[in-house]
BALOBA-1460 file (C-alpha; in Angstrom, 3 decimals):
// residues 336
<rec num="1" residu="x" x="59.553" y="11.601" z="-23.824"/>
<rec num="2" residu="x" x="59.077" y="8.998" z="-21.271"/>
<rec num="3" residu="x" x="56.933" y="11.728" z="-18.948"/>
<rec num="4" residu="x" x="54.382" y="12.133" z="-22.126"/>
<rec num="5" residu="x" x="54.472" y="7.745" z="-22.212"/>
<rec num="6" residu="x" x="53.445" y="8.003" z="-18.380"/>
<rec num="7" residu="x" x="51.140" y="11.305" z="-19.271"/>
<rec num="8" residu="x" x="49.320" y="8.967" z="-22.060"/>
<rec num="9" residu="x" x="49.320" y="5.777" z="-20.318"/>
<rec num="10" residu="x" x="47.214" y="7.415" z="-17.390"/>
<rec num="11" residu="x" x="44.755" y="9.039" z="-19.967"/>
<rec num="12" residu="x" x="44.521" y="5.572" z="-21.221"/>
<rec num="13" residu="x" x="43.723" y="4.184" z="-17.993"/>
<rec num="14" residu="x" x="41.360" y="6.638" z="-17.234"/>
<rec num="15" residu="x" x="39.288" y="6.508" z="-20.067"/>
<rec num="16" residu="x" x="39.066" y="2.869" z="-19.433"/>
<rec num="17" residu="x" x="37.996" y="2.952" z="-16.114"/>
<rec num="18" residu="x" x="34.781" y="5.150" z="-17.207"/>
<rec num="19" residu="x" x="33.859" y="3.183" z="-20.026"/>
<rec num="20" residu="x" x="34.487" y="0.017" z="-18.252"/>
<rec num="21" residu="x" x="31.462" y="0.689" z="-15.520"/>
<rec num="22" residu="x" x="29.473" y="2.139" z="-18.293"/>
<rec num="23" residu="x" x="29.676" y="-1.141" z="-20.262"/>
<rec num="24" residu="x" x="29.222" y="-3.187" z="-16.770"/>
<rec num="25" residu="x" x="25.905" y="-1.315" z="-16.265"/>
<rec num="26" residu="x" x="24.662" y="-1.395" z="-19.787"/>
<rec num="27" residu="x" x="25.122" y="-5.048" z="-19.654"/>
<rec num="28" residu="x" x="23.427" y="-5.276" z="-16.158"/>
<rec num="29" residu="x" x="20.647" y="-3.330" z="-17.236"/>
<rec num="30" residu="x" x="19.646" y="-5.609" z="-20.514"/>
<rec num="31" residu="x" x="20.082" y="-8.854" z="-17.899"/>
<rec num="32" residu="x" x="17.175" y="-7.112" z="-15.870"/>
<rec num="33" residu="x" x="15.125" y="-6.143" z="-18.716"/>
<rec num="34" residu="x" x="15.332" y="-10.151" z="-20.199"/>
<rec num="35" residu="x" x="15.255" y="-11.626" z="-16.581"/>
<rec num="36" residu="x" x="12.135" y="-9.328" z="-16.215"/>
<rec num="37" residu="x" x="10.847" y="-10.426" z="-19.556"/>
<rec num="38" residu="x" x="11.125" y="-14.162" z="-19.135"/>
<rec num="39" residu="x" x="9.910" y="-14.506" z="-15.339"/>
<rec num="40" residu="x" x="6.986" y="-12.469" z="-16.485"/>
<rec num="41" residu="x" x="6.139" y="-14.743" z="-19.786"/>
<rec num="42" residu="x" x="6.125" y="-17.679" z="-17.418"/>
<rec num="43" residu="x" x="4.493" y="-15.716" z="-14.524"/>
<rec num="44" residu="x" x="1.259" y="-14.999" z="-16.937"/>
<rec num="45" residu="x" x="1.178" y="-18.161" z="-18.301"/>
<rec num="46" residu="x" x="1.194" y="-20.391" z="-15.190"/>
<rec num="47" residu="x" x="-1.753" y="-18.226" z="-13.636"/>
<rec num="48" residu="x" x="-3.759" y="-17.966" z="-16.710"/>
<rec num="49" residu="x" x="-3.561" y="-21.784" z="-17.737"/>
<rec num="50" residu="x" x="-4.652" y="-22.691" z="-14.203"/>
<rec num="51" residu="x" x="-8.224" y="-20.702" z="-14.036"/>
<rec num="52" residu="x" x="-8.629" y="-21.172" z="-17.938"/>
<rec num="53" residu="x" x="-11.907" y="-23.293" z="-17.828"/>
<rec num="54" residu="x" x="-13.146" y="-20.360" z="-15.019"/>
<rec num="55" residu="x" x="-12.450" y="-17.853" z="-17.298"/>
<rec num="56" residu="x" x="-13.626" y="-18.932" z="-20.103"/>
<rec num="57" residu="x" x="-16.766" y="-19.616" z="-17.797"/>
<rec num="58" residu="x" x="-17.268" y="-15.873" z="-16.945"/>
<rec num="59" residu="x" x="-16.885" y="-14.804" z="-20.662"/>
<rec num="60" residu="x" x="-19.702" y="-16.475" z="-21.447"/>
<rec num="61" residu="x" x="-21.872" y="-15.167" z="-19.157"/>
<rec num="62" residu="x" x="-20.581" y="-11.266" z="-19.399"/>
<rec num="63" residu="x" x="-21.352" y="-11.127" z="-22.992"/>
<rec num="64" residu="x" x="-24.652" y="-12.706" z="-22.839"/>
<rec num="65" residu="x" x="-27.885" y="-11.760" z="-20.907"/>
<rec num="66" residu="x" x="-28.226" y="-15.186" z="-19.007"/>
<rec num="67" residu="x" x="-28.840" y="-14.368" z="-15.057"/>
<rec num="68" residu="x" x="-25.417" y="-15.395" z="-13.507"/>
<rec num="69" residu="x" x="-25.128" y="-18.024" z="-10.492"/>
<rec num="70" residu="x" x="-22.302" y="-20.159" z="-9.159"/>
<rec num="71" residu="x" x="-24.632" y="-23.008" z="-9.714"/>
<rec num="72" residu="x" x="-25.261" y="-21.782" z="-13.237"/>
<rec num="73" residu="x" x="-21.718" y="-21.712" z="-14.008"/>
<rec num="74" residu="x" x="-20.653" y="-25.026" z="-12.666"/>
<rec num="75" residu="x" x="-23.300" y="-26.325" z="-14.496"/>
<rec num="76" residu="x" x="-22.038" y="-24.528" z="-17.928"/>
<rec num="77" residu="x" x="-18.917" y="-26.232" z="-16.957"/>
<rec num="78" residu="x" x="-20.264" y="-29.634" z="-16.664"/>
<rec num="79" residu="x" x="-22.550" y="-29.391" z="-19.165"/>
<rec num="80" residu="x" x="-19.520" y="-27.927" z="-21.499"/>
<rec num="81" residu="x" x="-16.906" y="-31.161" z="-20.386"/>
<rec num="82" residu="x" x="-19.841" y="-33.783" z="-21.398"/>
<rec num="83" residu="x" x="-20.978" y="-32.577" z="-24.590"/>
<rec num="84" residu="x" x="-17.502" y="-31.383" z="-26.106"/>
<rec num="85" residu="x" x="-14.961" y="-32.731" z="-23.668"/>
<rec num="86" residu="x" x="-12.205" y="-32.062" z="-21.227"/>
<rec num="87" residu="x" x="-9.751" y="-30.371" z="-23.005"/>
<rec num="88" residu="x" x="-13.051" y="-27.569" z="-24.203"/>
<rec num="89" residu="x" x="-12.698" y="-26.309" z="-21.082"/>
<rec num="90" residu="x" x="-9.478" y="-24.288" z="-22.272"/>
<rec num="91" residu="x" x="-10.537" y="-23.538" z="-25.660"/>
<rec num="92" residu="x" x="-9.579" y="-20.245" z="-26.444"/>
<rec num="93" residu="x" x="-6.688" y="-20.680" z="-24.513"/>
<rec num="94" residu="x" x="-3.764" y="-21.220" z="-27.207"/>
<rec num="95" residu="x" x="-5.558" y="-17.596" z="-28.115"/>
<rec num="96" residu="x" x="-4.614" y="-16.461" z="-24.378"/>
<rec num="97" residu="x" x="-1.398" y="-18.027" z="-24.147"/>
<rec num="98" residu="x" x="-0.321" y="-15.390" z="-27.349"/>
<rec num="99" residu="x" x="-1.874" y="-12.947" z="-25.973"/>
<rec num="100" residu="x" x="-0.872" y="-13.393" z="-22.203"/>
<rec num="101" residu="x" x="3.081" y="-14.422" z="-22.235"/>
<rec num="102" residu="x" x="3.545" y="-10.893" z="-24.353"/>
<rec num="103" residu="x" x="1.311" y="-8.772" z="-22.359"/>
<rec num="104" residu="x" x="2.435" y="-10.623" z="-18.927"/>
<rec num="105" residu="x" x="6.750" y="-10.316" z="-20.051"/>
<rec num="106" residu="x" x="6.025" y="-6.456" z="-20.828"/>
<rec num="107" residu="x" x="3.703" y="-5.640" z="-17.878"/>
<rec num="108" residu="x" x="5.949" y="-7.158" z="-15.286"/>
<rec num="109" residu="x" x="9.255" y="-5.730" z="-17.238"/>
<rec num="110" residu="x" x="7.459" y="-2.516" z="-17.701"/>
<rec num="111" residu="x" x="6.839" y="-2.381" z="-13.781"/>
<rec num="112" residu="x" x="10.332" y="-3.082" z="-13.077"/>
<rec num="113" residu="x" x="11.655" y="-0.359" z="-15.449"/>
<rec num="114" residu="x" x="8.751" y="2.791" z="-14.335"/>
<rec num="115" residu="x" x="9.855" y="1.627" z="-10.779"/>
<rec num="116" residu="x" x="13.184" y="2.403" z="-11.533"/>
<rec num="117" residu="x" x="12.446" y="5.697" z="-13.187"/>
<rec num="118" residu="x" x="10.363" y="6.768" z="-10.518"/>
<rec num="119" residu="x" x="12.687" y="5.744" z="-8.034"/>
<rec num="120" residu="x" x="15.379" y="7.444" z="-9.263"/>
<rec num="121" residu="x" x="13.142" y="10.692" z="-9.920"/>
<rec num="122" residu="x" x="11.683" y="11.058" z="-6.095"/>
<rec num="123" residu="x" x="14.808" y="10.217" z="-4.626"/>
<rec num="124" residu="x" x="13.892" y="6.804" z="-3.680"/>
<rec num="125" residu="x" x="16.719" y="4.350" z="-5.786"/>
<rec num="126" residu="x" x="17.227" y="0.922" z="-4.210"/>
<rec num="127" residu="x" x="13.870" y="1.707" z="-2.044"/>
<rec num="128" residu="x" x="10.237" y="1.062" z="-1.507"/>
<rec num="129" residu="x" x="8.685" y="4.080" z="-3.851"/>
<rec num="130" residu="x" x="6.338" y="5.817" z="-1.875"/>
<rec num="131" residu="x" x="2.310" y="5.449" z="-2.131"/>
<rec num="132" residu="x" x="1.622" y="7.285" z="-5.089"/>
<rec num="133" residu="x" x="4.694" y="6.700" z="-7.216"/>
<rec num="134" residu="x" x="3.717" y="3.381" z="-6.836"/>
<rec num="135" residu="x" x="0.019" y="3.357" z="-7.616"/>
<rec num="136" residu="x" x="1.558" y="5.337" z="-10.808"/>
<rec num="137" residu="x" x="4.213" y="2.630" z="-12.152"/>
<rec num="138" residu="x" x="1.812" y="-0.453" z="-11.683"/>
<rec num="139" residu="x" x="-0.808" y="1.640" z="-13.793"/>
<rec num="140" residu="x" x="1.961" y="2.999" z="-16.691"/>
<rec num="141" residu="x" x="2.973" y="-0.709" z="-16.361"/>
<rec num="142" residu="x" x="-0.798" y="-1.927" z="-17.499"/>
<rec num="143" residu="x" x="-1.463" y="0.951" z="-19.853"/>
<rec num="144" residu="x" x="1.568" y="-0.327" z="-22.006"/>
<rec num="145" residu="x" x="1.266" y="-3.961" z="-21.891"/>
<rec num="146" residu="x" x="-2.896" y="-3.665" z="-23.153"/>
<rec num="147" residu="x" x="-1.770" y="-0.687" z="-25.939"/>
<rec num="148" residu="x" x="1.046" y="-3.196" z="-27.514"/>
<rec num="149" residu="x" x="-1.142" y="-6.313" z="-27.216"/>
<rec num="150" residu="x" x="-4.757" y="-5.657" z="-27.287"/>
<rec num="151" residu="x" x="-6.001" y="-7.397" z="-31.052"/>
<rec num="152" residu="x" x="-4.677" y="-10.645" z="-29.342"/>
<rec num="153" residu="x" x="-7.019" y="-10.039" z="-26.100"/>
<rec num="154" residu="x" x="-10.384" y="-9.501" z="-28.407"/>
<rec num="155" residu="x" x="-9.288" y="-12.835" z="-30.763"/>
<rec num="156" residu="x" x="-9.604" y="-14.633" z="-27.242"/>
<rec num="157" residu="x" x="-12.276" y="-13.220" z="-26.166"/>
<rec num="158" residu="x" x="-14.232" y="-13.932" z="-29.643"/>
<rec num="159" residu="x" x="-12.630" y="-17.786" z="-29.288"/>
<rec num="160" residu="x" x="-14.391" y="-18.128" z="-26.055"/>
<rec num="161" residu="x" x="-17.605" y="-17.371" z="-26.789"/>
<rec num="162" residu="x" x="-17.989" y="-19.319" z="-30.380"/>
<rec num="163" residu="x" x="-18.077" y="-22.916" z="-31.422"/>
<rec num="164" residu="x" x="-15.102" y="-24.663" z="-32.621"/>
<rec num="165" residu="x" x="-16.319" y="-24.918" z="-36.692"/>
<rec num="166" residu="x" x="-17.229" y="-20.712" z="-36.535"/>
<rec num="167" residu="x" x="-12.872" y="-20.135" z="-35.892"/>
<rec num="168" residu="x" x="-10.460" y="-22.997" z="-36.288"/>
<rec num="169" residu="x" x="-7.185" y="-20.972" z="-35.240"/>
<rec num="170" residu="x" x="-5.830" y="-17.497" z="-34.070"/>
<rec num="171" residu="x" x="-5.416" y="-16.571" z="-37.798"/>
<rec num="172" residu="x" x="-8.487" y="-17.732" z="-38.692"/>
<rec num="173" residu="x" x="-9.812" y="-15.136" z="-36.486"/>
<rec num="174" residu="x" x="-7.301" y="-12.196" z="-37.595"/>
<rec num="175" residu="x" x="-8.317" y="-13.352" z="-41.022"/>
<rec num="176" residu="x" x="-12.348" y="-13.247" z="-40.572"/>
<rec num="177" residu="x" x="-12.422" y="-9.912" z="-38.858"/>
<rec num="178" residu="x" x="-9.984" y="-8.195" z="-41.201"/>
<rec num="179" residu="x" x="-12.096" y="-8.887" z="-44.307"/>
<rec num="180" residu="x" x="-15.474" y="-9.475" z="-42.748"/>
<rec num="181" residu="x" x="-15.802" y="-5.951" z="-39.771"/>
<rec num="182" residu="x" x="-12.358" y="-4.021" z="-40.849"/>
<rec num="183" residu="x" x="-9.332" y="-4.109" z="-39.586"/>
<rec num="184" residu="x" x="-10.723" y="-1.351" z="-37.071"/>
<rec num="185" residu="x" x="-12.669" y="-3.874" z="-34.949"/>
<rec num="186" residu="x" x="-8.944" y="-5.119" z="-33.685"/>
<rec num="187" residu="x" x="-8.889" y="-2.547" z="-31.775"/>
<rec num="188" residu="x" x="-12.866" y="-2.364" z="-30.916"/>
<rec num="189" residu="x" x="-13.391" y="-1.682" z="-27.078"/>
<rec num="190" residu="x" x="-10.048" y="-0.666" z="-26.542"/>
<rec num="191" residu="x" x="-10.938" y="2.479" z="-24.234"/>
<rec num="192" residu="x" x="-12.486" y="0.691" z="-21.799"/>
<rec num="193" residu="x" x="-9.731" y="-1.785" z="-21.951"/>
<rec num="194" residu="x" x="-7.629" y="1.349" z="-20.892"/>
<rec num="195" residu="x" x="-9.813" y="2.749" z="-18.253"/>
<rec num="196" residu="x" x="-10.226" y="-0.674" z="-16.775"/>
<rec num="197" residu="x" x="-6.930" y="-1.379" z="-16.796"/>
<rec num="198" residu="x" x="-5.441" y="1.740" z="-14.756"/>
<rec num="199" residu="x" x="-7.200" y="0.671" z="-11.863"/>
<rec num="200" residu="x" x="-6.979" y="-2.889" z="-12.149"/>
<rec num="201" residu="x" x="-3.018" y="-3.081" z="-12.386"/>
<rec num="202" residu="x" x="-1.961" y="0.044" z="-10.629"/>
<rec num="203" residu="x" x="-4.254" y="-1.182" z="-7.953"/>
<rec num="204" residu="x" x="-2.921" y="-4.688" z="-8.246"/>
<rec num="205" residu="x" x="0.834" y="-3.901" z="-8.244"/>
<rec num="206" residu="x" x="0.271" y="-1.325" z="-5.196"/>
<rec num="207" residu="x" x="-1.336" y="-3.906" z="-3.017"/>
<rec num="208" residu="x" x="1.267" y="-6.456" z="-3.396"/>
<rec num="209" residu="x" x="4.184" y="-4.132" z="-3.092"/>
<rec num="210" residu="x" x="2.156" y="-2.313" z="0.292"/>
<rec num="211" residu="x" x="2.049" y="-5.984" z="1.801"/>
<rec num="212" residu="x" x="6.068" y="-6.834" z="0.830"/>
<rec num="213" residu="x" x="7.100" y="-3.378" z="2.020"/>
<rec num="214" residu="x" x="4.691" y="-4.040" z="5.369"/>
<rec num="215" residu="x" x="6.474" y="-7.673" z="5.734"/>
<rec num="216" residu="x" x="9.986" y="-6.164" z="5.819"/>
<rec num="217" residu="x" x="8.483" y="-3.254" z="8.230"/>
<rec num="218" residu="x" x="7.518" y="-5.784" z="10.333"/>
<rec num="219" residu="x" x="10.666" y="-8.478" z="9.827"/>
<rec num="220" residu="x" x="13.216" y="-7.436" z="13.201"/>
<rec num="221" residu="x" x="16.512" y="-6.451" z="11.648"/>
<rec num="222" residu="x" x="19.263" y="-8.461" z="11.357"/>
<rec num="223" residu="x" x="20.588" y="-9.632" z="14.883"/>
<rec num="224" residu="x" x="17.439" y="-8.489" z="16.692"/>
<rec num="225" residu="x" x="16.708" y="-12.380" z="17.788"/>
<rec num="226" residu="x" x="19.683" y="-12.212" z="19.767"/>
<rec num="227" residu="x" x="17.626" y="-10.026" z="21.842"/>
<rec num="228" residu="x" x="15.986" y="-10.923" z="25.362"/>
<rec num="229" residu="x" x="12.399" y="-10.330" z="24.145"/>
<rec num="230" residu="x" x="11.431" y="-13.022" z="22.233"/>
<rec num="231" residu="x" x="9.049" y="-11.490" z="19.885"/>
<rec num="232" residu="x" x="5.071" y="-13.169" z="19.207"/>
<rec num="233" residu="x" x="4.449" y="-14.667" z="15.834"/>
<rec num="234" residu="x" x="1.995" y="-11.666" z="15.189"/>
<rec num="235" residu="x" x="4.985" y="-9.354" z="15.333"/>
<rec num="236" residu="x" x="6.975" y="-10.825" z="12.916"/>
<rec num="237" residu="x" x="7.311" y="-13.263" z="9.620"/>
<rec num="238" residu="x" x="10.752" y="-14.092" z="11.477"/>
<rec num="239" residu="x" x="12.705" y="-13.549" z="7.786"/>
<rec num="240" residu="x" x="13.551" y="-10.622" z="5.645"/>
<rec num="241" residu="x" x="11.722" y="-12.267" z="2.446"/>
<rec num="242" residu="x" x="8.104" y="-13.629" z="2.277"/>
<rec num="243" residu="x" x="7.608" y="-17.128" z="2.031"/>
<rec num="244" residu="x" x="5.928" y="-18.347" z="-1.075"/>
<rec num="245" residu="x" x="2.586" y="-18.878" z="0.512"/>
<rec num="246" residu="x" x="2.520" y="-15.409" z="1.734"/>
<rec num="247" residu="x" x="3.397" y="-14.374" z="-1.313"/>
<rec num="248" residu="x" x="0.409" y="-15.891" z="-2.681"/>
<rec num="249" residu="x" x="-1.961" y="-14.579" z="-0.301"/>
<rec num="250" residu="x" x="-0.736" y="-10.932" z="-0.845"/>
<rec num="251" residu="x" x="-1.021" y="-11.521" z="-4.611"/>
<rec num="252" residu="x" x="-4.814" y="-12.437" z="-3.906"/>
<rec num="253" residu="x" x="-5.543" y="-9.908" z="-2.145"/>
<rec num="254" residu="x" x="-4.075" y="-8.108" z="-5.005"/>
<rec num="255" residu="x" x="-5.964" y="-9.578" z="-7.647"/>
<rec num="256" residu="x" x="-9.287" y="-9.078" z="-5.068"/>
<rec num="257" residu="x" x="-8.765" y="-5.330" z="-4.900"/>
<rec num="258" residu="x" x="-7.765" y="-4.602" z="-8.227"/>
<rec num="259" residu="x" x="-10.676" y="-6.871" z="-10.294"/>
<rec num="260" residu="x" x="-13.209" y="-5.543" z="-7.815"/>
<rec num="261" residu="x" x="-12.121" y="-1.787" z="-8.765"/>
<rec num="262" residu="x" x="-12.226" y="-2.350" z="-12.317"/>
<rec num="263" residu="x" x="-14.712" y="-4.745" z="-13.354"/>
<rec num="264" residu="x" x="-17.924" y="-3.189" z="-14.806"/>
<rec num="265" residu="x" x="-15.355" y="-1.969" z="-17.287"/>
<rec num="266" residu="x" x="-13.977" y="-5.718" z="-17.996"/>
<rec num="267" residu="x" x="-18.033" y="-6.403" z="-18.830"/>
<rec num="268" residu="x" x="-18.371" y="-3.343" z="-21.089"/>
<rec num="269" residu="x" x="-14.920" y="-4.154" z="-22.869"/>
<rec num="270" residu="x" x="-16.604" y="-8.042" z="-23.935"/>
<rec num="271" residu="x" x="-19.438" y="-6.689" z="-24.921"/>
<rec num="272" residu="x" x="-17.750" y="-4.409" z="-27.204"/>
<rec num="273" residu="x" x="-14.990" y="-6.643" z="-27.953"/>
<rec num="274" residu="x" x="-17.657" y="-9.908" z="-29.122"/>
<rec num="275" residu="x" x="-20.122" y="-7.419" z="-30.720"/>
<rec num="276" residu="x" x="-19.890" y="-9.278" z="-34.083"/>
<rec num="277" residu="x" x="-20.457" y="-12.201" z="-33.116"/>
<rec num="278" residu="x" x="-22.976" y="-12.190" z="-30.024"/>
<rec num="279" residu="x" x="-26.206" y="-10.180" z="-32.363"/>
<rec num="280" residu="x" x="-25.358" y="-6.761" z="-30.122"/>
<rec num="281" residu="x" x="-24.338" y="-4.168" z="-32.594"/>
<rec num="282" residu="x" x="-20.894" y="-2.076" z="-32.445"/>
<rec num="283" residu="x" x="-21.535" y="0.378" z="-30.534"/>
<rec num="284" residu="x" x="-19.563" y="3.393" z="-27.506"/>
<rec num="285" residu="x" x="-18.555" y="2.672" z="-24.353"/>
<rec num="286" residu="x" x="-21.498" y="4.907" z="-22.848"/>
<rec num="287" residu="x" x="-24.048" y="3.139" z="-25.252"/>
<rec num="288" residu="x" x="-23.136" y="-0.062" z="-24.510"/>
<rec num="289" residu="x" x="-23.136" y="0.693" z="-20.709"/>
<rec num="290" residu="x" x="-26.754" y="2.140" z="-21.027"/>
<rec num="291" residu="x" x="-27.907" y="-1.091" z="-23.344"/>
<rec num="292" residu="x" x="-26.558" y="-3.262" z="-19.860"/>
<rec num="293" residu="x" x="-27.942" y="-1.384" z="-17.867"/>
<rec num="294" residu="x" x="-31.434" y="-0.667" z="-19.382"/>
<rec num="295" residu="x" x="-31.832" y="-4.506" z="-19.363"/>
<rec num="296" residu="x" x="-30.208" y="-5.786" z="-17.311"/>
<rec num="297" residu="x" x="-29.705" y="-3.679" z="-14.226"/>
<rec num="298" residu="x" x="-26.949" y="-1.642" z="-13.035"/>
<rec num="299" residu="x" x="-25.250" y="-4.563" z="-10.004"/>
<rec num="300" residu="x" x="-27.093" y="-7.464" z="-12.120"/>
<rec num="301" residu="x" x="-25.671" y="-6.786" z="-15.350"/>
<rec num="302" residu="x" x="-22.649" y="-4.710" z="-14.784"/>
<rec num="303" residu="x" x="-21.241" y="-6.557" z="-12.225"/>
<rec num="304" residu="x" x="-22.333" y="-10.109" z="-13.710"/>
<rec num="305" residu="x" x="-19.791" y="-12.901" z="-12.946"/>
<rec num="306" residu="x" x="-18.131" y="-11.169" z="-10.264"/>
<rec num="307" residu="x" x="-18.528" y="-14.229" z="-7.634"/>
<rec num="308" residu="x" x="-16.276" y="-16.000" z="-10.441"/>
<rec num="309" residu="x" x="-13.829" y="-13.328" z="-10.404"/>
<rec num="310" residu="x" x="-13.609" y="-13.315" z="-6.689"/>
<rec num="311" residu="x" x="-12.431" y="-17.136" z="-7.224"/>
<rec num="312" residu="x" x="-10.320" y="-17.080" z="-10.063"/>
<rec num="313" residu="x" x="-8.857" y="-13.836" z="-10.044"/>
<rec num="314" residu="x" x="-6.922" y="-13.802" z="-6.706"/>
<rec num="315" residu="x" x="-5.581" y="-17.645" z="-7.305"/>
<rec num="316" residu="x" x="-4.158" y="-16.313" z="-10.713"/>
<rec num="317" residu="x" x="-2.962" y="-12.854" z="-9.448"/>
<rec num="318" residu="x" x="-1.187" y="-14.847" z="-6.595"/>
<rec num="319" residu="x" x="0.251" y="-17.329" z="-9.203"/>
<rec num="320" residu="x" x="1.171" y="-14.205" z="-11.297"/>
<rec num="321" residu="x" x="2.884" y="-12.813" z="-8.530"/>
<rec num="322" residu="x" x="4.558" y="-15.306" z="-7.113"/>
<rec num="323" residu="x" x="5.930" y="-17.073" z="-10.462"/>
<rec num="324" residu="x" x="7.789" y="-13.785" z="-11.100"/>
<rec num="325" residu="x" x="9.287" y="-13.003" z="-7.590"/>
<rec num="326" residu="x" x="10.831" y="-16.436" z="-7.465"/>
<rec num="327" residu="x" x="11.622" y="-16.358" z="-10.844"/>
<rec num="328" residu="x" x="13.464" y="-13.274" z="-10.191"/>
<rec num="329" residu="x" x="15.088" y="-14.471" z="-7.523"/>
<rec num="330" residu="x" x="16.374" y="-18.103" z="-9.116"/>
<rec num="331" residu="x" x="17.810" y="-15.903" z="-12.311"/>
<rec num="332" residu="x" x="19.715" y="-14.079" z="-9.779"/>
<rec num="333" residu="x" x="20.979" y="-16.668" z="-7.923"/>
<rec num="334" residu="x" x="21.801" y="-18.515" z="-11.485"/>
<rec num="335" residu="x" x="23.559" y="-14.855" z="-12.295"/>
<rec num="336" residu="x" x="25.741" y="-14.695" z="-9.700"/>
């Protein structure tokens, strides 16, 4: 009797000592997925609230056929803050804010999860991924966060570009499309969207990770300063973890890269996106690239606003970047 007690007790035991790690990583796992979730939401809306007015800016000018300058657009910028005010300059972006903490919160968490996958799939768990798996996540990463969220991203796009008494609010805009165009024109210039965004944010996500995973290569190992060589500043960050301002200058060169890559795409998708409300009719992705380019010129037209981009685009893809690492890293420090 008392050897089937002992026999019982240590089935017991071990039972509960699988389950018990099981439950541990379950609950680990859904602390990642919401940590990733939340430093994202607050990554996208940091960067996207501080180049607002600039975006907004280059809107305007991709989905009309005005000649873009710098000049041009500083003075669309002045000209916008004296005739309707400060706060104009981020009209449009209550519509981005919608749009951009989902899309930013599932991106980022996305990234985190296909990094994981891939990781564990090549081999590489706990460890840089190699070039391509890399390249791969940050694109899977961008290809869901634009499927789930894409009506919000063309109800921004048409609040940029009208005046305030055409669309009072976000519904007004769900409202006006779905019984004026069809509920189809939600999802109008979606496939460029898609094929824009591959490059852009597996681009994007490869750069920064190359330039973390080059920091650490070049960061000595611990105890190595307790050597006799006393290594150059060239050689070395001196610490294992980038400091925020390097963080921000490999998220810009990010953001560079990736909007560079990608951008006669971005042009095609506002075209096709403010259709409705610009006079250009609804129309393909190849007509609409001919129309640009028949009047406008291939560089000229498809590559209008790109000076803007190359201002804005690395400041908030540094922001983006940034935001979430440190983020990440407060949550776990709060975690533990």
């Amino acid at each position: 009797m008392g050897d089937v007690v002992k026999e019982g007790s240590m089935r017991l035991r071990e039972d509960a000592e699988t389950v018990l790690p099981s439950t541990v990583s379950a609950k680990s796992d859904h602390r990642q997925v919401l940590s990733s979730l939340l430093s994202g939401a607050l990554a996208g809306a940091l960067a996207k609230t501080a180049v607002a007015p600039l975006d907004r800016t280059k809107i305007i000018f991709q989905v009309s056929s005005k000649r873009f300058s710098a000049k041009e657009a500083f003075r669309l910028l002045y000209f916008t803050y004296l005739n309707e005010g400060f706060l104009s300059l981020w009209r449009g972006n209550s519509a981005t804010m919608v749009r951009v903490v989902p899309y930013a919160a599932i991106q980022f968490s996305a990234h985190e999860e296909y990094k994981r996958i891939l990781g564990a799939y090549y081999g590489f768990r706990g460890e840089a991924l190699p070039p391509w798996p890399r390249l791969l996540a940050g694109a899977l990463a961008g290809t869901t966060a634009a499927s789930l969220t894409y009506p919000l991203d063309l109800v921004r796009a048409r609040m940029a570009v009208t005046p305030k008494e055409m669309y009072s609010n976000i519904f007004h805009v769900f409202i006006r499309i779905s019984r004026e165009e069809g509920l189809k024109t939600l999802y109008h210039g979606f496939t460029p969207t898609v094929l824009g965004v591959i490059p852009y944010a597996g681009l994007s996500f490869f750069t920064y990770e190359t330039l973390k995973s080059l920091h650490r290569g070049c960061t000595p190992p611990h105890g190595a300063l307790l050597a006799t060589h006393v290594p150059h500043p060239a050689e070395y960050s001196g610490h294992r973890q980038p400091y925020p301002f390097e963080r921000m200058i490999f998220g810009a060169c990010a953001g560079l890269i990736g909007q560079s890559a990608s951008y006669p795409l971005d042009v095609v998708r506002r075209r096709m996106q403010t259709a409705g409300v610009t006079g250009h009719p609804h129309a393909s992705i190849m007509c609409t690239l001919r129309t640009i380019v028949r009047e406008e010129g291939a560089v000229r037209g498809l590559y209008k606003g790109l000076s803007m981009n190359w201002l804005k685009g690395p400041i908030a893809v540094g922001i983006s970047f940034t935001t979430f690492d440190l983020m990440q890293i407060l949550l776990r420090h709060l975690q533990s």
